[in-house]
Structures are given as structure tokens and as C-alpha cells.
N, C-alpha and C positions, 0 to 999 in steps of 0.2 A: 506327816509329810511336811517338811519346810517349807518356807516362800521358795527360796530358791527351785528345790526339786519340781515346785508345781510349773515352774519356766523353764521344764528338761525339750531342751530343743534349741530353745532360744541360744543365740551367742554369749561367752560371759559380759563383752560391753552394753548389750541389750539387758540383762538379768542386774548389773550395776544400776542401769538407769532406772528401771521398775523399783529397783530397792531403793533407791535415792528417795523416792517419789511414795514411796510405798503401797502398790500398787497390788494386787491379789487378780487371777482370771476370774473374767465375766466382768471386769469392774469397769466404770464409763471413766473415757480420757477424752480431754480436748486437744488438740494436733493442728501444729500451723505446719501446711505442706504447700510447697509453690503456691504462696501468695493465698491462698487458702485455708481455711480454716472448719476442719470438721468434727465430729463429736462422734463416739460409738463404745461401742465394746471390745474391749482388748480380748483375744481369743487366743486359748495353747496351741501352739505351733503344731502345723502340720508333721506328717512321718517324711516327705522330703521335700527340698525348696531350700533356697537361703535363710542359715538362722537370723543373721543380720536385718530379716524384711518382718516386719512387725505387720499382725493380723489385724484387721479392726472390721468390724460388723457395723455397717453404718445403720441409722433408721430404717432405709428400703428396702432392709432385706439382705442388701449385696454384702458381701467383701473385698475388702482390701487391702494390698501387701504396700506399706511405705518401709526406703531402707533408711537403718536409723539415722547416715550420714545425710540424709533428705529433708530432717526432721529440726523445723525451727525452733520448736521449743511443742514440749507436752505435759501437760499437768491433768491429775486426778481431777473426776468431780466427783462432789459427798453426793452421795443417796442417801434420800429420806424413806426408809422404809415401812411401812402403814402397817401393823399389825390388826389384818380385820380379816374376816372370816369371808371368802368370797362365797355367794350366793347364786348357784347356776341357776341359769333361766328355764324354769319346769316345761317338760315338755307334753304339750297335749295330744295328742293323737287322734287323728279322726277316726271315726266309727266305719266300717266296711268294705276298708282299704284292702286290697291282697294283703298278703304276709310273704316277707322274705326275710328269705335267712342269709346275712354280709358273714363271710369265714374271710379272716385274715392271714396271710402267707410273710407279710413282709410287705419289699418295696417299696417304692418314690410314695406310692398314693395313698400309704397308712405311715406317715409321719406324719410329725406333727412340730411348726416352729415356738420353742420357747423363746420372746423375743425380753422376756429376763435376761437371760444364759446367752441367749444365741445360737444356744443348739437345736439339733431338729435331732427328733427322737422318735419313736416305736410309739403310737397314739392312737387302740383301736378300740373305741367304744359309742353308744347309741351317742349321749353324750355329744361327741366328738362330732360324728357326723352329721345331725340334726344343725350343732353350730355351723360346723361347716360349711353345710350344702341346705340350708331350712325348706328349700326346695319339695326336697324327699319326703316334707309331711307330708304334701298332698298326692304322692304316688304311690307309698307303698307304707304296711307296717312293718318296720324291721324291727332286726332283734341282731346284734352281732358277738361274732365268738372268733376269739386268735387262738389259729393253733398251729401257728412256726413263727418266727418273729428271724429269718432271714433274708439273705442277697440274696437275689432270683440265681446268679452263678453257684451258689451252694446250693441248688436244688438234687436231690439225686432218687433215683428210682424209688427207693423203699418209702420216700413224702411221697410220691405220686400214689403208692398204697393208702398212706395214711390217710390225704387228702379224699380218695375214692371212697375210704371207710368212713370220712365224715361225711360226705356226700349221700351216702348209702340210707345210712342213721338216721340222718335230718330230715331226708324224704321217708323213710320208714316213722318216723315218732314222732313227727311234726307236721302241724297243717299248714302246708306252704305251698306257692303259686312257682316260687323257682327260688334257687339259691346264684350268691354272687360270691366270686373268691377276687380278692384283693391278691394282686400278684405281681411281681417286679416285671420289668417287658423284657429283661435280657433273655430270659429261656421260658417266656411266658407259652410256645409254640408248642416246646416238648411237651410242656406239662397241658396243654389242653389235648394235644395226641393223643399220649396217655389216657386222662380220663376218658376220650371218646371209646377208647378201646377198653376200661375198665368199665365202664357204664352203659349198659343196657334197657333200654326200653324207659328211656327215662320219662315221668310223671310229670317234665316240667324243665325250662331252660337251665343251662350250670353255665354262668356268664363270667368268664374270666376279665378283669378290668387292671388296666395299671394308669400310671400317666409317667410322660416322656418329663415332665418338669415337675420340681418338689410345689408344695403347696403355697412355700414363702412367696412361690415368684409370681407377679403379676400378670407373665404366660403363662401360667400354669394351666392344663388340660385337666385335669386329677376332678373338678366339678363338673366339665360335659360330659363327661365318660363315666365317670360313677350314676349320671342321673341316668344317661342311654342305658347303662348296665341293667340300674334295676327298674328300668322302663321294660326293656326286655325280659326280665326275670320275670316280671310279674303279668305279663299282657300278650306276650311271642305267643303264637300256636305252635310252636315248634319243641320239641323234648330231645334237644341236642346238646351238644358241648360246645359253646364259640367263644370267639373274644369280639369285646367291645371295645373300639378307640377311634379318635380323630379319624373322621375323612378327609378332610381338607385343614388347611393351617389356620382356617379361622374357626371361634365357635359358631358353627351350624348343623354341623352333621357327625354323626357317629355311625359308623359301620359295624355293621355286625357279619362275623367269619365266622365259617367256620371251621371248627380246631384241627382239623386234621387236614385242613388249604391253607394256612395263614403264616407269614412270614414277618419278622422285623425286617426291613427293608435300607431300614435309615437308624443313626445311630441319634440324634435328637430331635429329626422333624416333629412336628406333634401328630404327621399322618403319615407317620411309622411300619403303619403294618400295612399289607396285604393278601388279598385271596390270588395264589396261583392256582392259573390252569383254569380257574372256574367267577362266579357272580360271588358275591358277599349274598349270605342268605337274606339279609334286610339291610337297614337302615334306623336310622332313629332322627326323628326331625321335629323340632318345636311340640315336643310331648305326646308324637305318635310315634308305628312303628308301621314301618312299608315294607312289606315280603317283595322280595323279588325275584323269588323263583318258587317254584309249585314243589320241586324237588328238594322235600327233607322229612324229617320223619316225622309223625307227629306226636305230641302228648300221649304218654301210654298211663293204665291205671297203675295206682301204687303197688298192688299187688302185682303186679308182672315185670315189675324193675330187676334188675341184675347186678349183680357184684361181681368183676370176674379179675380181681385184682392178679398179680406178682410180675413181677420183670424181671429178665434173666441179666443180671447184671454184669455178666461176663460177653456181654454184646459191645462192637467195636466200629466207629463211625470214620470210616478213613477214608482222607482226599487226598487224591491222585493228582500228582506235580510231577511236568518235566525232569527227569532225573530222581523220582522215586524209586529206592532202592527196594529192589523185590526182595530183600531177606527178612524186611518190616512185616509183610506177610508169613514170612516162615517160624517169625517169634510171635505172633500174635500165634501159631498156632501153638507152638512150645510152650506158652505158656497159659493155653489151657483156655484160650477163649472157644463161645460154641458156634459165633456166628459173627460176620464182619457186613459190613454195608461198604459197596466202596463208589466216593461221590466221584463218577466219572467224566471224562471230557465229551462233548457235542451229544451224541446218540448212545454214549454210554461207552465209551473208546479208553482203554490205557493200554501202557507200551507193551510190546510183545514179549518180553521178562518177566512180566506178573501170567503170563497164562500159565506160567512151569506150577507157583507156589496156589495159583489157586485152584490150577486139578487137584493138589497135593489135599488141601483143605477139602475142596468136598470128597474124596476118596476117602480123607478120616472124617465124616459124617460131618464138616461144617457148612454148612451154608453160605454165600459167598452172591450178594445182591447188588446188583447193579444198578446206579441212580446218575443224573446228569447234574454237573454244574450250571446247566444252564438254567434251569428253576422252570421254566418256560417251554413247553413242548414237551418229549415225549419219548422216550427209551426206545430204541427201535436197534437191535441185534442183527437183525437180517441187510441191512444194507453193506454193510461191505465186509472185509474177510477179517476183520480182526472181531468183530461184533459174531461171526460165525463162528471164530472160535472159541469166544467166551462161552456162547451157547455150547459147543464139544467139549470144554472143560467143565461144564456142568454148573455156569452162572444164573443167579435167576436176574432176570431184566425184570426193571421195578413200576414200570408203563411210567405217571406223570409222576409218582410221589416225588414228596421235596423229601432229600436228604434226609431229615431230621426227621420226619413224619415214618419212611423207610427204617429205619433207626428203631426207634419206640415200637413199631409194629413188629417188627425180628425181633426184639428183647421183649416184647409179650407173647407170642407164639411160644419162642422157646422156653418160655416157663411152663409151658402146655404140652409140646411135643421134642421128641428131637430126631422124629423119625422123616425123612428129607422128603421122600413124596406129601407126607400131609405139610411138610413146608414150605414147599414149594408152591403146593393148592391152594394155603391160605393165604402164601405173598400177593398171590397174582388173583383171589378176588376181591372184592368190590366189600370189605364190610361193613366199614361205618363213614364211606362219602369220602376215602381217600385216594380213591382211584375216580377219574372223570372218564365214561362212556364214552367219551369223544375226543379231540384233540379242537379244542379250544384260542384256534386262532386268531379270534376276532377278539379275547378278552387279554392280549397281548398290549400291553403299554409303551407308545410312540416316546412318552418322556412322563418324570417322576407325576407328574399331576393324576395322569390315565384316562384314557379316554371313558371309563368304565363309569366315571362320575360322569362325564358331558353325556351320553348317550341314555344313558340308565338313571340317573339321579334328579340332574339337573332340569333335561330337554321334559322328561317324562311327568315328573313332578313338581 
């Protein structure tokens, strides 16, 4: 590849100026900008943005776009580069630590910043984390293993197999206290659904963990949440599937959900996630871990674990908008799907056009579940006449489930059955804590903080 080609992005007056200078990516420039003068790494142009805005990686991490008409003067600087043999620092391990097993997925909280390059990169090893977080010697012996190295958006049903089949193994073949999966936050919800529903009788915690901010950054959450995780992993009474993250926007507290209540909330808070409809099963605070509620299952022996992988991946999550055209119903059925979830408005309400296509649907055996936009509260069919006729068109009402939880649960059923009364039975019960006995109006949040912390966290402990 040429100089040129490795500056495919940049503008040709930008690509003149680097050749002038003779410049290669990753290499350090000095830049007088407004009265300013800074140093970093030249970095390849992003896929869109001005080619004209030149990338630089300063010392702190950050980046920044100057355009080149901005730019007082830039010059190279030489690197002396040290040819020696870097020497990692051995790690000792204390003696009669639990054992956990870190499985790597991807996301924010398994990079790693090369601040040679400037790039951040896929970085999952004992190694790694030990430097990272030296914390972790005195809580747990891990041992870690990647087995996807993707964006939490590229997750799709048959990883949640694969992931439940490492899960399965690890507790089958290994002596371990709980396993933790490194996982991007964007669909970190589905995928703990999922395993809740793929894993049975579990021997010990499956602690899904990400962080809202990469590691380079001085916010970064990716160190509280990993130690809560395998704080949890290794010490929980509990044999469930949850996620560990920020409670609150400072380091103090990590919550622990779980998988089949917990929602991304927020697209960068660092206190992200939450439990609807119900309590967060614990907490994690200054190297303990606080239950706060009696109701979860508990540690079962290894021999009574269960495997009950597959998802019907012809399952279909569709939200209901003002001027939704009922004929989207009639081609999901055309084209062969077995089951639709549809996220409704208030009590489970859509416009009186979709009750034609979704009799249509369950008359050819598809199931046709009803869930509320509102996340909060509670499917209720029987209040007024539109919700009656969902129920006469043969809709099932999904009680609190969230959407996505809804979702996962129809696409593992029907890899099991496709006969509509046994679908129906196992929508509407209770099997692994995603349905709330109650309707939960007191753990409803007045504003983003939640009362859930003052009341329960904070006041209590």
C-alpha cells in the first residue's frame, strides 16, 4: 500500500501536506492551532466527516478534528524507538480465592487503548485484567476465555446458544464459584433473557458486565463493574442470570438486575441500566454484596444444571405507531414468521386495523403477544373494548414483561412448541422471575436518579 493510499479519506490538499512532511499514520506531529500548540498522533480518517479536518490523538486520551485551513504550521516529530523486550509483571495469585471464569463477548469493557497507535482494540486476557484492575487479586482467581470478539448490535440468537453452551461446559468441567461474560450494553438485556431462559438450576451467578465508557477515558466505569461483577460471581447466594453496572454516576455502587427485569435506560449515563416492575436483586458496595430481596433462586448442585438452548429465529418484535399500517402484519405472516410480539401503547392498545391481521395470524397458528410501551405497569386487556377485542382475536397479554424480555421468551418457546395452547401457558407463567406477582407501583421512578436508591440503598445502608 502507498503513503498516499494509507491517507484514503483524507482530502488531496491534506495528503500533499503529509507528503510534504513525510508523514505515515500513528506517527507524532506538532500543530500550532489558535494560539496553541499541541503534540499527538495523526490518526486515519474516519468513514464520514470532513476530509479537510485532520484527526490527532492527544496524550489524554481524547481526539481531535483541526481543519487544515486552521493550521499554523505542522511538523513531524522523530521517535526513538527502544528495541527491548518488554517484561510483564508476574502475577501472583493468592491461595483460596473462589475461582471464576471472565468469557469474553466483545464491547466497550474488553478493549484495550494502544497509546503507541492510538487505537483501541479487542484485549481479553488474565494479563490484561490483573493490569487493569489489580484489585481483582484479592477477590477472585480468574482464568479468562473469548469466545465472540463482536458489537453487542451483531449479537444474534444462535451466540445466545453458543454463549449458554459455554456457560453449561464451564460449570459442568470446572470448579468455579460463578462465571462473568464481558458484554457490550447495547443488547446486553436480550442476551441475559436469553441465558435466563437457556439455564437452569444454575450452580452459581452468570454476571453479565459492560461499561458505558471505553477504558482510555478517565470516566470510565469498565473497573467498578467488573470488580461488582466478579464480586458477585464469586460470593452472591443466588444461581441466576443478572447484569452488573453503575447505580449511580459516581464510583460507589453497582447494582445487580436481573436478566429478565433490566433495561438500558440511557444511552451514556454510567447508571444505564435498570430493574423494571421489580428491586435489583442486590447491590455491590465497598467489597460486599447486599441482597435485597429474599425472592430469587438459589445456588443449585452441579449436577442438576440444565441446558435448554435454541431460539426460533423467525420471532418478530414490532412497535406499534400512530399510522402503523396493518398490512406489516399480513407480510410478517407471508413471509413465514411463527410468532410476533407487538410493543403496545398504555394497557396494551393498537388501532382497530391490526385486529383484522392479527385474528388472521393466530387462526394460521401464530401467536400474536401483547406488551406495553410503557415499560412500567402492567398489560391489562380487560379495561376497555379495544383490549377486549385483542383478547377475541386471540392475543396473549404479556402481564409486566419488557418488550425485549417478551421477545426472547416467544423465540424460546417456539423452538419447543408450536402448539398455541402450550403457548399461551408458558407466556403467561412465571418461569424464570420475568413476570412480577404484583404490580409494582411503589418501585416506579419520580425522575432518572429513582427513588429505588434513596429508599432501598442509600436510607437502609
Amino acid at each position: 500500500m502507498s503513503q498516499e493510499d494509507k491517507w484514503l479519506g483524507y482530502s488531496e490538499e491534506v495528503k500533499d501536506l503529509f507528503n510534504k512532511i513525510g508523514l505515515l499514520p500513528f506517527e507524532r506531529v506538532r500543530v500550532k492551532w489558535k494560539q496553541k500548540e499541541l503534540e499527538g498522533l495523526v490518526l486515519p480518517r474516519p468513514l464520514y466527516g470532513d476530509p479537510n479536518v485532520i484527526i490527532i490523538k492527544l496524550d489524554n486520551g481524547y481526539n481531535i478534528g483541526i481543519h487544515i485551513k486552521n493550521i499554523e504550521y505542522i511538523e513531524k516529530i522523530p521517535q526513538i524507538i527502544k528495541k527491548s523486550k518488554l517484561k510483564l509483571k508476574e502475577i501472583t495469585k493468592k491461595k483460596g480465592l473462589p475461582k471464576v471464569l471472565i468469557l469474553g463477548t466483545g464491547g466497550t469493557i474488553s478493549s484495550k487503548v494502544d497509546y503507541v497507535t492510538g487505537a483501541v482494540y479487542p484485549s481479553f486476557s488474565i494479563q490484561d485484567l490483573y493490569d487493569f484492575i489489580p484489585e481483582l487479586l484479592n477477590i477472585a482467581d480468574l482464568d479468562a476465555k473469548e469466545i465472540l470478539r463482536i458489537f453487542s448490535e451483531d449479537m444474534k440468537p444462535r451466540y445466545w446458544d453458543l454463549i449458554a453452551t459455554e456457560v453449561y461446559n464451564a460449570f459442568r468441567d470446572r470448579d468455579i464459584e460463578g462465571i462473568v461474560i464481558a458484554h457490550g450494553t447495547d443488547t446486553m438485556g436480550y442476551t441475559a433473557a436469553a441465558l435466563s431462559f437457556a439455564l437452569r438450576n444454575l450452580p452459581g451467578p452468570v454476571v453479565l458486565v459492560g461499561a458505558q465508557r471505553s477504558p482510555d477515558r478517565p470516566s470510565s466505569d469498565a473497573a467498578l463493574n467488573l470488580i461488582g461483577a466478579v464480586t458477585t460471581a464469586s460470593k452472591a447466594p443466588f444461581g441466576e442470570v443478572v447484569v452488573a453496572m453503575h447505580g449511580t454516576i459516581d464510583d460507589d455502587i453497582v447494582l445487580i438486575h436481573r436478566g429478565t427485569k433490566v433495561r438500558k435506560m440511557h444511552t451514556s449515563r454510567r447508571d444505564a441500566f435498570m430493574s423494571i416492575n421489580s428491586l435489583p436483586l442486590a447491590f455491590y458496595r465497598n467489597g460486599y454484596i447486599y441482597v435485597l430481596t429474599n425472592d430469587y433462586r438459589r445456588r443449585s448442585n452441579t449436577e442438576d444444571l440444565k441446558l435448554l438452548n435454541g431460539f426460533d429465529e423467525k420471532t418478530f418484535l414490532l412497535k406499534f405507531f400512530p399510522g402503523l399500517d396493518p398490512e406489516i402484519v399480513d407480510i410478517l405472516i407471508d413471509r413465514g414468521y411463527h410468532g410476533i410480539v407487538i410493543e403496545a401503547t398504555g394497557l396494551g392498545h393498537v388501532a382497530e386495523e391490526l385486529i383484522r391481521p392479527i385474528k388472521r395470524a393466530v387462526e394460521e397458528n401464530i401467536p400474536v403477544v401483547i406488551t406495553s410501551q410503557c415499560l412500567w405497569g402492567r398489560v391489562n386487556l380487560n379495561v376497555y373494548r379495544r383490549g377486549v377485542q385483542l383478547i377475541k382475536a386471540g392475543a396473549i397479554p404479556a402481564e409486566d414483561m419488557l418488550p425485549e424480555t417478551a421477545y426472547v421468551k416467544l423465540s424460546w418457546i417456539l423452538a419447543r412448541t408450536r402448539e398455541m395452547a402450550k403457548i399461551k401457558k408458558l407466556m403467561q407463567s412465571n418461569l424464570v422471575g420475568e413476570i412480577s406477582p404484583r404490580q409494582l407501583l411503589e418501585f416506579y421512578p419520580s425522575n432518572p436518579t429513582a427513588k429505588i436508591l434513596e429508599k432501598y440503598i442509600i436510607e437502609k445502608y
